[in-house]
MARTOR-578000 format. One record per residue: x, y, z of N, C-alpha, C in turn. Coordinates in steps of 0.05 Angstrom, whole numbers, plus 32768, in hexadecimal, padded with zeros to 4 digits. Each point is the difference from the previous one (the first is absolute). Layout:
BEGIN
XYZXYZXYZ/...
//
This chain:
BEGIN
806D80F57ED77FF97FE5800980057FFC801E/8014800C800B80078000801F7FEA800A8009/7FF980187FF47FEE8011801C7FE37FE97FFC/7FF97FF87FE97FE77FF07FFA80087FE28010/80177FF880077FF57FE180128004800B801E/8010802180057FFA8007801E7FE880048004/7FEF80047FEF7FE2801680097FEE7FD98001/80077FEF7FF27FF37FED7FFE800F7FEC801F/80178005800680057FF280177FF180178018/7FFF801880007FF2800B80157FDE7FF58003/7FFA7FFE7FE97FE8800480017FF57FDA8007/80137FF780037FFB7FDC800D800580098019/801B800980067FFC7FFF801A7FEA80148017/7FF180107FF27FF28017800A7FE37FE38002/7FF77FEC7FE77FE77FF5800180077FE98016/80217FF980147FFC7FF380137FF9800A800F/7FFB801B800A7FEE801380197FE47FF87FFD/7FF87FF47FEB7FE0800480017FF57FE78012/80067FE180007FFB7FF380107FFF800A801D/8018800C8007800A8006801E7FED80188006/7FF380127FF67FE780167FFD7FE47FF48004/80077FED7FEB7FDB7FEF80017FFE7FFA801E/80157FF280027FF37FFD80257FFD80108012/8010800C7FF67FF8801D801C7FE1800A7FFC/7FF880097FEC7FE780047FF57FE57FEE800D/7FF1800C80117FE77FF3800B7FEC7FF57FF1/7FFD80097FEF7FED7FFB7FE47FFF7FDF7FF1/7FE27FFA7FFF80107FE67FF5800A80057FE7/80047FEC7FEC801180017FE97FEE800F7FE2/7FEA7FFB800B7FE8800A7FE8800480218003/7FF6800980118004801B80028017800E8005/801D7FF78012801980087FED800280007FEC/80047FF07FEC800280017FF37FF1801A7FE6/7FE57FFC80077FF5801E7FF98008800F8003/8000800C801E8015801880038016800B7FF8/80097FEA800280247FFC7FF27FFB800D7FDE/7FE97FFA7FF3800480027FE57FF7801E8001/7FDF7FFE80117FF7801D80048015801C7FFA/800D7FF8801E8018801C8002800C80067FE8/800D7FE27FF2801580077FEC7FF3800E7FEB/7FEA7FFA7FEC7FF580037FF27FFA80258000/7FF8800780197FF980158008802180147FFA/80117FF28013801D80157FFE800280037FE7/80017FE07FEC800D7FFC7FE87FF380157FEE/7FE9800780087FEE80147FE2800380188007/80018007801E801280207FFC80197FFA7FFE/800F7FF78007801580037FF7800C80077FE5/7FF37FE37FE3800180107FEF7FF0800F7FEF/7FED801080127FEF80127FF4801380208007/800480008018801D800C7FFD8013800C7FF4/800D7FE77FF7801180017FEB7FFD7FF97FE4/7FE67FFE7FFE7FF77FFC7FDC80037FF57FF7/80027FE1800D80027FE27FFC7FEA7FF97FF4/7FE97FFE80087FEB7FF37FFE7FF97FFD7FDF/7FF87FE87FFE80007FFE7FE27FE97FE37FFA/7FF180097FEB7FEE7FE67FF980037FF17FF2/7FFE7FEB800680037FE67FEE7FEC7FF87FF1/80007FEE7FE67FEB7FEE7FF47FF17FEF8009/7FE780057FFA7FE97FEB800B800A7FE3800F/800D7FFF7FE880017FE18007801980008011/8014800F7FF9801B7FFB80157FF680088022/7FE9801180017FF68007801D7FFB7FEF800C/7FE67FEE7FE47FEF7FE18011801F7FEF8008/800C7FFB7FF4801E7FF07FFF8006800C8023/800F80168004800D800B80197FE67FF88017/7FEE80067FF37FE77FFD801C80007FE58008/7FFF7FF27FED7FFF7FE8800580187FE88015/801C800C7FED80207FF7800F7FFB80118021/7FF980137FFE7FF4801480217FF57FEE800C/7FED7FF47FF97FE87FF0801180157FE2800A/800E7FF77FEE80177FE3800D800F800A800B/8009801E80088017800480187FEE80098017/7FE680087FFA7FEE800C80167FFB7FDE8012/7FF97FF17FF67FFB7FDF8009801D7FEB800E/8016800F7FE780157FF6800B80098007801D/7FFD80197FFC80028011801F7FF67FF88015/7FE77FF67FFA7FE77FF9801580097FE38007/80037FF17FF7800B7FE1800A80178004800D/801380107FF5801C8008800C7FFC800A8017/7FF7801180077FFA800D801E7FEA7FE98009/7FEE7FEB7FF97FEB7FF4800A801D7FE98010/80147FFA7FEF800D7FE38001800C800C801B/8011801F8006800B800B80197FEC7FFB8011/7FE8800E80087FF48001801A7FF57FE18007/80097FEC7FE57FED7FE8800D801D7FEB8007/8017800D7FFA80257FF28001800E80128017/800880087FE880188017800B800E800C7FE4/801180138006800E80117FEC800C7FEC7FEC/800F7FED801380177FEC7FF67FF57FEA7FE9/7FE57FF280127FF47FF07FEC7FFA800D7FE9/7FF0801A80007FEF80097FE4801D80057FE9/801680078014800D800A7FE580147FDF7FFA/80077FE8800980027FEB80027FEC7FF97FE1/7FEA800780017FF07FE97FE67FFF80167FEA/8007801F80088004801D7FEC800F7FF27FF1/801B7FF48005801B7FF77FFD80027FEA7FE7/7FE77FF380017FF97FEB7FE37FF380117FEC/8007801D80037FE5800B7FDC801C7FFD7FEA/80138002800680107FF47FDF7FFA7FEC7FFA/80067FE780177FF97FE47FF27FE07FF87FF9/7FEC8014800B7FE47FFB7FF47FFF80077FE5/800E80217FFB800580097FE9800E7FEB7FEC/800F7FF6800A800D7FF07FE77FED7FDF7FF5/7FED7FFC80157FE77FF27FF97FED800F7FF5/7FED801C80087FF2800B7FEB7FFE80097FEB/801C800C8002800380117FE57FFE7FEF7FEB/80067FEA7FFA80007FEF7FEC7FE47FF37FF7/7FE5800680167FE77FFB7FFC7FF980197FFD/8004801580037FF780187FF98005800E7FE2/801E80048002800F800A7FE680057FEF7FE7/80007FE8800E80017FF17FEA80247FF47FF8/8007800A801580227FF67FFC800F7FE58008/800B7FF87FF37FFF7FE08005800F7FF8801F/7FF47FEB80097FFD7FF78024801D7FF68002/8014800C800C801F7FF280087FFF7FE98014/80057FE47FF87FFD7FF180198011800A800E/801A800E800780157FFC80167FDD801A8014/7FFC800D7FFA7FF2801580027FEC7FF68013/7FF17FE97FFA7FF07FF1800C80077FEF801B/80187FFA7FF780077FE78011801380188019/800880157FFA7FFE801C801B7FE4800F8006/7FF37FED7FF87FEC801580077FF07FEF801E/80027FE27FF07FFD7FEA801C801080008014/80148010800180147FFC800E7FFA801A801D/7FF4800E7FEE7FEF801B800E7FEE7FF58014/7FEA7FF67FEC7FEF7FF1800C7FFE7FF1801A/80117FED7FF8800F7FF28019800880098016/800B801F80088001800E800E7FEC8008800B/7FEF80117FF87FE9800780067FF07FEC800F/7FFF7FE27FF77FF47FDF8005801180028020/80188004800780047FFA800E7FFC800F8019/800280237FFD7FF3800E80117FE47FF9800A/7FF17FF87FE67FE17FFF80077FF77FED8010/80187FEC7FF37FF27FDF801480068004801D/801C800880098008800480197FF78016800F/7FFD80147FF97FF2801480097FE7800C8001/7FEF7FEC80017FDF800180037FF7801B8002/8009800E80187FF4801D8005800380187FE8/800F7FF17FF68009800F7FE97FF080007FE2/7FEC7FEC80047FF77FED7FE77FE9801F7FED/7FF8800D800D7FEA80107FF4801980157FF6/8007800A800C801880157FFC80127FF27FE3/80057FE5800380107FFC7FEF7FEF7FFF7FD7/7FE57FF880057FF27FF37FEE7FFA80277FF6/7FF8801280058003801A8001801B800C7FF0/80187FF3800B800B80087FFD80117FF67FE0/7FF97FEA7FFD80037FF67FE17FE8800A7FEE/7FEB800880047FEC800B7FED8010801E7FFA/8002800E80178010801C7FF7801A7FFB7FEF/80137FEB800C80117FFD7FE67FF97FF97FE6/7FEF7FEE7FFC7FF27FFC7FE37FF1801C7FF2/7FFB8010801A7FF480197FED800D80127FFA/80198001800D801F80117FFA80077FF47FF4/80007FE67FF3800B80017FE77FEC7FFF7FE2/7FE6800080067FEE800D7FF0800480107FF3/8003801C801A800380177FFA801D80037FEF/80127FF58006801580017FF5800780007FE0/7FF97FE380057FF580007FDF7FFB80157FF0/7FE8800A80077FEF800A7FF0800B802D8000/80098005800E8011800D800A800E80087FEB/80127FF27FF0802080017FFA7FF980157FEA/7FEF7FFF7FF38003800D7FE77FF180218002/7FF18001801C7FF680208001800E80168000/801D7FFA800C800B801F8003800E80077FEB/80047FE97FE88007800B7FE87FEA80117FE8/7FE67FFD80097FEC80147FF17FFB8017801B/7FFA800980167FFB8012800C8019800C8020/7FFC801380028018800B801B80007FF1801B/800E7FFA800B7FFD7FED80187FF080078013/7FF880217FFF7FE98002801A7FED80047FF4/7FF87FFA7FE37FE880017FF97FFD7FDF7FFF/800A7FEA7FFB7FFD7FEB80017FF77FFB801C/8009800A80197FFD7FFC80187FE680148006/7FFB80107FFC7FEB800B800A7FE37FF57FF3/7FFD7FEF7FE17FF17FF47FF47FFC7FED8012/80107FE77FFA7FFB7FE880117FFC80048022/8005800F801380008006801A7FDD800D8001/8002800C7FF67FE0800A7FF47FEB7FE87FFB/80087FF27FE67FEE7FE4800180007FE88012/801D800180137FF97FF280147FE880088020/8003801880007FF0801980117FE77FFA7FF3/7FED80037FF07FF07FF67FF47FF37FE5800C/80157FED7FF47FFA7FE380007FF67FFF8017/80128001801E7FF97FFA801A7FEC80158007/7FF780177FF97FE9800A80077FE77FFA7FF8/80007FEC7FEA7FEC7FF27FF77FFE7FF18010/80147FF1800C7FFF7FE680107FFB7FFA801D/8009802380027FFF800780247FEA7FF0800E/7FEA800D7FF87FEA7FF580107FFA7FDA8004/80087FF97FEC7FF97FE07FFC801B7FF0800F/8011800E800880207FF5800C7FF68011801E/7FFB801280037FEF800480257FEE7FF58004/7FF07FF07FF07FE57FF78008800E7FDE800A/800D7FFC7FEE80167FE9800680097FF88016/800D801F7FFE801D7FFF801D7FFB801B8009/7FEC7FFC80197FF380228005801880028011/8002801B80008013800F801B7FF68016800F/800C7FFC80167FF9801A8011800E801D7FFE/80117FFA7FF0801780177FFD7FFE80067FE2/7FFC801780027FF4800C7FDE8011801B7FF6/800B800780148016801E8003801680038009/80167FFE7FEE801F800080077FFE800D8016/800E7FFF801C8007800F8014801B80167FF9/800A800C8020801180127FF280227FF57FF1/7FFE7FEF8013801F7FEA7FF87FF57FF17FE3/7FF27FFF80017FF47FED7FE48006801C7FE3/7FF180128000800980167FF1801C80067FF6/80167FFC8016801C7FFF800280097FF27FE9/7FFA7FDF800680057FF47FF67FF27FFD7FDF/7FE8800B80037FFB7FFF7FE68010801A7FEF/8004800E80078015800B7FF0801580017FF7/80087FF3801180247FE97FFB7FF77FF37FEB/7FEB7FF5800E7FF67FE67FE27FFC80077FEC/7FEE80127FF27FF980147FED801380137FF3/800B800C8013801780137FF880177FF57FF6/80127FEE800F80197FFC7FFE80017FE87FF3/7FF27FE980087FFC7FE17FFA7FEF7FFA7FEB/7FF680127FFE7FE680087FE3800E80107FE2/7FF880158007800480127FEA801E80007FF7/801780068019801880047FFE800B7FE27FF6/7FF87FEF800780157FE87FF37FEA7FF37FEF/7FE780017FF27FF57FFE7FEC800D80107FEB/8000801A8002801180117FED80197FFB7FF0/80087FFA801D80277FF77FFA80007FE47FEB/7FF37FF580077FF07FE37FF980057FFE7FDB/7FE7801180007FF980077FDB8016800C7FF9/801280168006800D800D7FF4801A7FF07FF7/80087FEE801A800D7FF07FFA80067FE57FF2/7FE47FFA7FF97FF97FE87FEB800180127FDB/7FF780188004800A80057FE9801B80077FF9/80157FF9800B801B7FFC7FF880117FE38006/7FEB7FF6801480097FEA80027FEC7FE77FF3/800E7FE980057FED7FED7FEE7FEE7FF28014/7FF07FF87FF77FEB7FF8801A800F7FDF8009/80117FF87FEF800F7FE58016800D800E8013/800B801A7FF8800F8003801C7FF18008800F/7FEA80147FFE7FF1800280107FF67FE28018/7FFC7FF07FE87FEA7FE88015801D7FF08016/801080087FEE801E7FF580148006800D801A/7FFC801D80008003801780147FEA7FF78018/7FEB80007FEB7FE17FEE800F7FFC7FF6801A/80177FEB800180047FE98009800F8001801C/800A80258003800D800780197FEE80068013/7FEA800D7FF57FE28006800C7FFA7FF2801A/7FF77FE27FFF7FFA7FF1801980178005800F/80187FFA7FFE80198005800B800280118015/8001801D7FED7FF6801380107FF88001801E/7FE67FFA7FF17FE27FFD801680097FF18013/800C7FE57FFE80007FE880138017800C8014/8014800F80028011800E800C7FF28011800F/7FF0801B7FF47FF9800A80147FE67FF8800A/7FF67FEB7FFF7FF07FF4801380097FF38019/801B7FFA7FFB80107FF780158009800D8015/800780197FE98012800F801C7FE180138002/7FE4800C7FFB80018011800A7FE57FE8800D/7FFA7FF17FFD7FEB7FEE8013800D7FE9800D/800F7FEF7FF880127FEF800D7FED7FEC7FFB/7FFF7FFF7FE67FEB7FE17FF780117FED7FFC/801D80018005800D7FE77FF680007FF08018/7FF58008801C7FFA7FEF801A7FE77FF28003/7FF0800A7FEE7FE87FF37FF57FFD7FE67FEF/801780037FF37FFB7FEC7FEA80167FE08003/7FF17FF27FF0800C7FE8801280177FFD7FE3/80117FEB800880127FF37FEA7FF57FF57FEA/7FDF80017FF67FF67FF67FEA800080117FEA/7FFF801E80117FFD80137FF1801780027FEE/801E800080148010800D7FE8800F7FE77FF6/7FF67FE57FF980017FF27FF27FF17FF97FEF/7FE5800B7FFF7FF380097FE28007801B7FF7/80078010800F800A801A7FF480207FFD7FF0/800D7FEF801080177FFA7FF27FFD7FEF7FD8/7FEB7FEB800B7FFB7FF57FE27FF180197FEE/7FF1800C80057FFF80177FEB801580158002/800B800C80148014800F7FFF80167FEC7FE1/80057FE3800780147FFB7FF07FF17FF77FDD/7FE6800280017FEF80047FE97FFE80157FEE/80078013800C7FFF801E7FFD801D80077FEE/80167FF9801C801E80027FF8800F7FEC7FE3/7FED7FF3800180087FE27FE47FEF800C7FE9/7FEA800F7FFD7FF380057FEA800C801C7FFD/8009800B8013800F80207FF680247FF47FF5/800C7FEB800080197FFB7FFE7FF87FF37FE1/7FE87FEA80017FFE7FF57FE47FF5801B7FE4/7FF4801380067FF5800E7FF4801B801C7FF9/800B7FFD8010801B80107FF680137FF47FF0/80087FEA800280047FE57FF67FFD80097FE3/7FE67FF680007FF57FFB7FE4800080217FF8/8003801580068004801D7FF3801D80067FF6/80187FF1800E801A7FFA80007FFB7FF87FE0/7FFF7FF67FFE7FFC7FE27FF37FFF80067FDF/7FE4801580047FF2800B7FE6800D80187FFF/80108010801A8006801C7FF17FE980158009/7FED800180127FF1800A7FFF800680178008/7FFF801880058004801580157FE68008800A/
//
């Protein structure tokens, strides 16, 4: 159980590099993001072709992974769209509400009954976010971006929980990473015709970074990720979750110095979801106390 919440605390703190990467990256967010999946997909199948991983799944559990692929391929794409149109700080600022969205969807999705305390933190999120957006105008496209990607992280989340107990964690990841690769190549042309660019080819610093991204921030803490949800329970996982923006918002600070950028509105809606976050992880332990849960 130790080594399973270390590999799950590494692998949060490895996915706060990826904000602080997206920006270095010249590319807009459509085609990073491709790339980003491109490379992995590519390492991920030799890798375990390799080692004699590779393994097929059922029709329908494939359409399933292709499909959960295609909401982290989108999630990604708003997430890096919310950076280049904010900053590091903002995108992972509205990242920072996918528990309390989760604890609104899941109950329209799964069917599990709606907690008011659940709701009434979730406005409390909200309100934060309300307050960055109102005061910080320049921020307004970046921010509205940046709540669609949290709603689709917690989509994905959702729907997520139950794959790595039928198939291996890098076959679950190489399925869905695959159907997200797919999705946006279907979409490529109709999202450039959109939002044309002049820049179509990672440079050489861009390559760099996509390998960091792919290699270490991809595959390596995706890995750690699954392996560690199958010993751990996915509350703790979504609890661990929650250090993610954290992360990020730190080294955005020290390695860009966005906290001279941002005005006092910010980290007084960051604070009301920061304390939205901290009240629904205290009540939800609470209530596990309570019942005995382990």
């Amino acid at each position: 159980m130790k080594q399973a919440l270390l590999k799950l605390h590494i692998a949060v703190f490895l996915w706060g590099f990826t904000g602080v990467l997206g920006r270095l990256i010249s590319l807009n967010e459509g085609l990073l993001v491709w790339y980003r999946i491109l490379i992995t997909i590519v390492t991920l199948y030799f890798l375990m072709r390799s080692n004699n991983e590779l393994q097929s799944v059922l029709p329908k559990q494939r359409w399933q992974l292709f499909s959960i692929g295609g909401i982290v391929a989108l999630h990604w794409c708003f997430f890096y769209g919310s950076i280049k149109y904010s900053n590091v700080s903002i995108a992972l600022t509205c990242l920072s509400s996918t528990g309390l969205f989760t604890a609104i969807l899941e109950p329209a999705i799964t069917g599990k009954k709606m907690v008011v305390a659940e709701i009434l933190l979730g406005l409390v999120a909200i309100a934060g976010i309300y307050l960055i957006f109102h005061f910080d105008p320049q921020y307004k496209t970046g921010i509205v971006l940046g709540i669609v990607s949290s709603v689709l992280s917690c989509v994905f989340s959702i729907f997520n929980k139950t794959q790595v107990s039928y198939n291996a964690p890098r076959t679950v990841m190489l399925y869905e990473l695959t159907g997200g690769f797919l999705l946006l190549t279907l979409l490529m042309p109709f999202y450039l015709y959109l939002l044309p660019t002049r820049n179509f080819i990672p440079n050489r610093m861009d390559m760099i970074w996509f390998v960091l991204l792919s290699w270490i921030c991809t595959i390596l803490a995706m890995d750690l990720s699954l392996q560690a949800l199958q010993k751990v329970s996915a509350f703790t996982q979504n609890l661990t979750l929650n250090l993610e923006p954290i992360y990020g918002i730190i080294l955005a600070f020290v390695v860009y110095k966005e906290n001279k950028y941002l005005s006092q509105w910010f980290y007084l809606g960051f604070t009301l979801i920061l304390l939205a976050v901290v009240l629904q992880m205290i009540r939800v332990i609470n209530s596990r106390k309570k019942f005995a849960v382990v």
